[in-house]
PLY file of the C-alpha trace (Angstrom):
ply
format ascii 1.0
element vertex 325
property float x
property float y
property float z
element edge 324
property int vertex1
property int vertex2
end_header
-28.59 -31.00 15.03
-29.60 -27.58 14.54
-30.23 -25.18 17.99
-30.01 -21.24 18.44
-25.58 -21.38 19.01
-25.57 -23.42 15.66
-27.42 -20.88 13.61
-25.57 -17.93 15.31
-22.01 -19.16 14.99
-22.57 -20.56 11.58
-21.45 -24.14 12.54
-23.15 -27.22 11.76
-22.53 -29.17 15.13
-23.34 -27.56 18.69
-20.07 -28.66 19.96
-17.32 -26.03 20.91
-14.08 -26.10 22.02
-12.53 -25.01 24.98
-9.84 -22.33 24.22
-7.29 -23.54 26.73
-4.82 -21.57 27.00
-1.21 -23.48 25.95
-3.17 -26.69 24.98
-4.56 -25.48 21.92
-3.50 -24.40 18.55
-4.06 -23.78 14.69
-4.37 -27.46 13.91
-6.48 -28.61 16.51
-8.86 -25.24 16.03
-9.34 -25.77 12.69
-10.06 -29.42 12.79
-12.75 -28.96 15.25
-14.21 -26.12 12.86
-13.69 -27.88 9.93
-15.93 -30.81 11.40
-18.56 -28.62 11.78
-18.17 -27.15 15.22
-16.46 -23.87 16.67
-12.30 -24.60 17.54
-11.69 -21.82 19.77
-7.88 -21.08 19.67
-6.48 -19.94 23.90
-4.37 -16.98 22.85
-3.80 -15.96 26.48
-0.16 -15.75 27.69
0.87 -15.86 23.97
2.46 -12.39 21.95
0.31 -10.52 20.13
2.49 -12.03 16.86
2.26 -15.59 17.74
-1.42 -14.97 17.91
-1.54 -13.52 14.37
0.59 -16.31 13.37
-1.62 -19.17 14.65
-5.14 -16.98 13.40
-3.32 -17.12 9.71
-2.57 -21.06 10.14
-5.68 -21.71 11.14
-7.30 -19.83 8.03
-5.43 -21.40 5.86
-6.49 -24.82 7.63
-10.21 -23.59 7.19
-13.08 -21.08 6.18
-14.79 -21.79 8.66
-15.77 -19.58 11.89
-13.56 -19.97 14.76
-12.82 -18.12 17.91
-9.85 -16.78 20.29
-10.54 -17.03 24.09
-8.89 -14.46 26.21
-8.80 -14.99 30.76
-9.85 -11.08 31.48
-8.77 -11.05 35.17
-4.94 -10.81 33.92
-4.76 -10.40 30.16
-7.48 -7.94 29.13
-5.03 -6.19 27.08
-5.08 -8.87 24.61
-8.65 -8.36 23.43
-7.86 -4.83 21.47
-5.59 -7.13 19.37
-7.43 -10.24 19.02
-10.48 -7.92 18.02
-8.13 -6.57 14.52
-7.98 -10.54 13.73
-11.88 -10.30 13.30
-12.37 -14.22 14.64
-16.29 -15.19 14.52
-15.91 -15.42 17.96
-14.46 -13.14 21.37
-14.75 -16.08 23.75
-14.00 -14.56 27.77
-13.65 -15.97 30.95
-12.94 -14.69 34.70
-13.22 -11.13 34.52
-15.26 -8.30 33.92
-16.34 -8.56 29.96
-18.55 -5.86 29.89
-15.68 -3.13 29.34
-14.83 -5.15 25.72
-18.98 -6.06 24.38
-19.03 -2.82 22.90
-15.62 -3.01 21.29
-16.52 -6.43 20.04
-19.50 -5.90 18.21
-17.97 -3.04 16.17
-15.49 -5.58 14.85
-17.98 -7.88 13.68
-17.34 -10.41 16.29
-19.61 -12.10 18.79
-19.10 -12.24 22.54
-18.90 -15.62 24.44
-18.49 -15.29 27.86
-17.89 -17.70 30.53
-19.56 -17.84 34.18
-19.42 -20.42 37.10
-22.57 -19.09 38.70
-26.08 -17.22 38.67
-24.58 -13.11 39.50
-21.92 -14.09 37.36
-24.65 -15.14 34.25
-26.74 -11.90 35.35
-23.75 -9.68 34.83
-23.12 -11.16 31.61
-26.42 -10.90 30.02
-26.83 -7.13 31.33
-23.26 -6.60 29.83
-24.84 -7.49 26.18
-23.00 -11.05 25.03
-24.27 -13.19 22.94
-23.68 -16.34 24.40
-22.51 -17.50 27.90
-21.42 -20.89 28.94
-21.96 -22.13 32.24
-19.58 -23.72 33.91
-19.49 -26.42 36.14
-16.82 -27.54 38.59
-16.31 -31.25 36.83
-14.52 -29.62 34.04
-10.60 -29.43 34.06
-8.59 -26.37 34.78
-10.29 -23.58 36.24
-13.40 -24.04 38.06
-15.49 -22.84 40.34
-17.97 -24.77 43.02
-21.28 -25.40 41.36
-21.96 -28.70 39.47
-22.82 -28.82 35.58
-26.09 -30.45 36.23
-26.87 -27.66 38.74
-25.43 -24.61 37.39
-27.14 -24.96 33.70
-30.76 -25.10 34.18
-29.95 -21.89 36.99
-28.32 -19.95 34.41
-30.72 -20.97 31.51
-33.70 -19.94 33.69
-31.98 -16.41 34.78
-30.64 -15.17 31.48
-34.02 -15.21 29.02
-33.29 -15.18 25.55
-29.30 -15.58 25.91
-28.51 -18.75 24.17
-26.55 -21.05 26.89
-23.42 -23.13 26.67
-23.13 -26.25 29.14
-19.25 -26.80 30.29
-17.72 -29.14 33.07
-17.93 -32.92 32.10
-18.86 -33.32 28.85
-17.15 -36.03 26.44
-19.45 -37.60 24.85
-22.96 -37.61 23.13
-24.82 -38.96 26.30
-23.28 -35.21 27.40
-24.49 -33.63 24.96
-27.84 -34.83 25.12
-28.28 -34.34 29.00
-26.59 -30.40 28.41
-29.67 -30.13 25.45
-32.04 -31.42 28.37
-30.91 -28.89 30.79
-31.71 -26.13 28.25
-28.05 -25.56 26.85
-28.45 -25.11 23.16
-24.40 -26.13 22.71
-21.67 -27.63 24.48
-18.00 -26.86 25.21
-15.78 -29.47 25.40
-11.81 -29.43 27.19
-10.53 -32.22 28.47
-11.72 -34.56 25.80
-10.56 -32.84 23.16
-6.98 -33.07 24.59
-6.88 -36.61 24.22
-7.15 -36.17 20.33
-4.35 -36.72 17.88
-4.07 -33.03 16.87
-4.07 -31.85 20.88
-0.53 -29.62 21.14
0.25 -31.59 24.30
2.96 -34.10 25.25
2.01 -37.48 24.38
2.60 -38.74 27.60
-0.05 -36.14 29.69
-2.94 -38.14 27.01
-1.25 -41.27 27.91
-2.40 -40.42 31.81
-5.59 -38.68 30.86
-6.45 -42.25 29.02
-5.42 -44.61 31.88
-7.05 -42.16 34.56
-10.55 -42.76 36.40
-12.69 -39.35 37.59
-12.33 -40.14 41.21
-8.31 -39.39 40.30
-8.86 -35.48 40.01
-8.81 -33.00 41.89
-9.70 -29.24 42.42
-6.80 -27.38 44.08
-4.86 -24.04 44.75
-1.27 -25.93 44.41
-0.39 -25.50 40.34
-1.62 -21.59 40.70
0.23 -21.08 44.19
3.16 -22.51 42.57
3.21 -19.93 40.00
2.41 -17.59 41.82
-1.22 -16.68 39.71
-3.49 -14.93 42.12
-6.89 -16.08 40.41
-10.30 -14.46 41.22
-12.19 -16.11 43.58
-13.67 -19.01 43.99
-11.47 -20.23 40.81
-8.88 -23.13 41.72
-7.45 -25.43 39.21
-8.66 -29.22 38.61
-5.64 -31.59 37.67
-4.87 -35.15 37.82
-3.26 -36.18 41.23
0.21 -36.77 40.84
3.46 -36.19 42.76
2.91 -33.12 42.47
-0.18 -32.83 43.50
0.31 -35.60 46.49
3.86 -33.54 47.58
2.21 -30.35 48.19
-1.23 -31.43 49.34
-1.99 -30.10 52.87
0.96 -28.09 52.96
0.01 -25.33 50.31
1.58 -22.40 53.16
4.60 -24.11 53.02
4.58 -23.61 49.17
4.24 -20.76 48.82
7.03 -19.67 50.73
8.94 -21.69 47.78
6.38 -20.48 45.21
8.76 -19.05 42.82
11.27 -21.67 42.75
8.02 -24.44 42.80
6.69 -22.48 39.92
10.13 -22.73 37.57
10.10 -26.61 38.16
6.64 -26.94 37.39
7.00 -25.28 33.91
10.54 -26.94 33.31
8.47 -30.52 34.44
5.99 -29.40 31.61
8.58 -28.64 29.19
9.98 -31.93 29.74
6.76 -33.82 29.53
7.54 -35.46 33.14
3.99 -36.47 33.82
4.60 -36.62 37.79
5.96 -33.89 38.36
3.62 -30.88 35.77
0.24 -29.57 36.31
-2.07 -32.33 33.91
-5.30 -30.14 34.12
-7.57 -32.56 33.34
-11.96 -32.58 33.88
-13.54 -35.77 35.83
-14.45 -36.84 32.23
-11.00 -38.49 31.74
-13.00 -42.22 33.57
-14.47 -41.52 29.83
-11.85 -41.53 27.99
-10.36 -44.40 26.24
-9.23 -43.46 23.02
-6.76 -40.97 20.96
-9.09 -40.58 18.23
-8.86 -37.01 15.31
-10.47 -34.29 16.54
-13.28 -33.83 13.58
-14.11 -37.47 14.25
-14.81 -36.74 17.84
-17.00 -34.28 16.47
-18.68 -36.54 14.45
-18.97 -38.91 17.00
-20.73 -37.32 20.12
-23.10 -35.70 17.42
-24.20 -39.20 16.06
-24.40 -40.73 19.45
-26.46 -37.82 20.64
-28.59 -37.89 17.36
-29.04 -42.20 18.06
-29.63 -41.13 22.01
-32.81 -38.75 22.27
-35.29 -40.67 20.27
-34.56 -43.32 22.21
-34.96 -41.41 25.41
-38.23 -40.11 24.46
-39.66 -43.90 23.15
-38.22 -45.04 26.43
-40.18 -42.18 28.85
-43.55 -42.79 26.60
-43.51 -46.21 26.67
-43.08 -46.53 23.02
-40.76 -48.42 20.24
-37.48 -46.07 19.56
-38.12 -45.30 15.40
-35.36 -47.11 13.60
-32.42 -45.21 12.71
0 1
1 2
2 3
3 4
4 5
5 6
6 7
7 8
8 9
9 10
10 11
11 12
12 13
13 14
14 15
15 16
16 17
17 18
18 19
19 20
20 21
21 22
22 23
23 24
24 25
25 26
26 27
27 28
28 29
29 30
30 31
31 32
32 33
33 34
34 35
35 36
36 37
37 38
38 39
39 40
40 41
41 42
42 43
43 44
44 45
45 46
46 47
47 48
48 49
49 50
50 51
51 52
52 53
53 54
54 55
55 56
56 57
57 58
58 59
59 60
60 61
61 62
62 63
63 64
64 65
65 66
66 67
67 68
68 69
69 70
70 71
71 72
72 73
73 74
74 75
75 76
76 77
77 78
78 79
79 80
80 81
81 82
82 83
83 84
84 85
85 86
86 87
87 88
88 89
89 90
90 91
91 92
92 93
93 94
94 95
95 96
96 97
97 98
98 99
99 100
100 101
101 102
102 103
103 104
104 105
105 106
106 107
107 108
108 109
109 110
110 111
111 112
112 113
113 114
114 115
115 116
116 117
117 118
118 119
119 120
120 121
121 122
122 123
123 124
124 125
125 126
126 127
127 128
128 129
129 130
130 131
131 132
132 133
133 134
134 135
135 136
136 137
137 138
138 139
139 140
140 141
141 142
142 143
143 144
144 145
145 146
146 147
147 148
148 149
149 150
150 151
151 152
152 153
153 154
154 155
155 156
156 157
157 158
158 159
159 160
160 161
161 162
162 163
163 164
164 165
165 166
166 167
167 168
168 169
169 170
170 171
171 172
172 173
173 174
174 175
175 176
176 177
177 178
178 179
179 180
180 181
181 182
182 183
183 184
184 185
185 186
186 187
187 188
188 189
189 190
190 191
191 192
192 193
193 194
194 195
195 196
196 197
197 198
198 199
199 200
200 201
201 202
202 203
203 204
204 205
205 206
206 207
207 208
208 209
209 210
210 211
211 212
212 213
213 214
214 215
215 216
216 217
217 218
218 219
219 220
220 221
221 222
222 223
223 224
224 225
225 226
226 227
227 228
228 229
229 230
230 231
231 232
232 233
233 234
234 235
235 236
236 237
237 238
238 239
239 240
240 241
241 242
242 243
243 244
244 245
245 246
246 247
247 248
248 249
249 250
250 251
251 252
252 253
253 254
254 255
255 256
256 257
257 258
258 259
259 260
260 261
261 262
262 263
263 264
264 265
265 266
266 267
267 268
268 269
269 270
270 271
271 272
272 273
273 274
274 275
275 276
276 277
277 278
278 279
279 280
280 281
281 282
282 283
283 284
284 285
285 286
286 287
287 288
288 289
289 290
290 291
291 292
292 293
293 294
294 295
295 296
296 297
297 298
298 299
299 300
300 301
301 302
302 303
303 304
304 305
305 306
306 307
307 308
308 309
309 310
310 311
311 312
312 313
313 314
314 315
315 316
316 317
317 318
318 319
319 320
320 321
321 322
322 323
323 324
């Protein structure tokens, strides 16, 4: 399945992954790459020699291209650093990338930037990236207010030749195919890809992801007031519901009058793998999800289904017997 992001990135699938920050590392980055798509490692909140640590692991995992993803509205510092690790792939998210394009492309590394609406794309494109991925407010963590199915085709028609990335969703190849429909020439995948073996996250957070439905998320302010993040507007964090969630819900000025206290026993909760009580960012794609299965075999999987899918589709539209397989 060849498209525009496969022949720039140098991968062989146009599936990416989402660099989510604490939820991925070198094993899970590398398996997605060395299936043929782009792992994309989330290096922000980490030292600048845990980074270099986890870029060496995941070399010696693979030769193939992968990426680091950096959140610019609080950790644009990091992307001087990341740049000297000369990854295929600067992936960026909520923040001003323009500043770092430059920068970028004298290392020898592309620009991926993230956007949850149509200025936001604009801005991007002006700013010289290669690729942006639009976002849509089905995916988990942060997210803004504009649907996949919406937000794609706007940003595909306002950014001309800048290849697009659909996000928010996705899971398998029926997602694919519809993102390929919509004009997105790849996807990016999150919350699927943390319900993989090699996913760096307690056992018990995919236990809940798998026995979840989508109607059980939701997007909220709580996990960010708690730790007292002050995200860029209109970002606000979808999770599963939970105690947590349910505790706090309607009563968010109440918390954060606690916020610093709420915040310690939300990351202790995490530590502890206490499934009630931590922030399970999770996409609507978890009433997907029924399986733990490797992450390159996920890969494989959503391409082959997506592969089966649009011949199909187009015999079906024209009236006409699918071709066999």
């Amino acid at each position: 399945m060849r498209t525009r992001i496969t022949d720039l990135l140098g991968i062989r699938h146009p599936i990416l992954l989402a660099g989510m920050a604490g939820s991925t590392d070198a094993a899970l980055v590398a398996a997605v790459s060395r299936a043929g798509g782009l792992g994309i490692l989330g290096a922000s909140y980490q030292t600048a020699d845990l980074i270099k640590a986890e870029v060496a692991k995941i070399r010696e995992l693979t030769p193939n291209p992968f990426g680091l993803n950096v959140l610019l509205w609080n950790a644009s510092e990091q992307v001087q650093p990341m740049l000297e690790l000369q990854p295929a792939v600067i992936s960026t998210a909520w923040g001003d990338v323009a500043p770092h394009v430059e920068a970028a492309h004298e290392a020898g590394c592309l620009v991926m930037h993230m956007v949850q609406d149509v200025p936001g794309a604009d801005a991007a494109a002006k700013a010289g990236v290669d690729v942006i991925v639009a976002q849509g407010q089905e995916g988990g963590g942060h997210v803004g207010l504009l649907s996949t199915f919406a937000l794609v085709p706007q940003v595909v028609d306002a950014v001309g030749d800048v290849p697009v990335v659909a996000a928010g969703g996705i899971g398998d190849g029926r997602g694919l195919a519809a993102a390929l429909a919509l004009g997105a020439e790849a996807v990016l995948i999150g919350t699927r890809f943390l319900a993989t073996k090699e996913a760096p996250i307690d056992h018990a957070w995919k236990l809940a992801i798998l026995e979840a439905g989508g109607q059980e998320t939701l997007r909220t302010s709580i996990p960010d007031i708690a730790n007292e993040a002050d995200w860029p507007e209109p970002a606000a964090a979808r999770t599963l519901r939970n105690a947590l969630i349910d505790h706090w819900l309607g009563r968010e000025s109440e918390l954060r009058s606690q916020a610093g206290e709420a915040g310690a026993k939300l990351q202790e909760a995490r530590r502890r793998g206490d499934v009630k009580e931590m922030a399970l960012y999770s996409g609507e794609v978890v009433g997907l999800i029924r399986d733990l299965p490797a992450a390159g075999d996920l890969v494989e999987r959503i391409v082959r289904e997506a592969e089966a899918l649009l011949p199909q589709l187009t015999a079906k539209v024209l009236g006409k017997a699918a071709p066999k397989a």
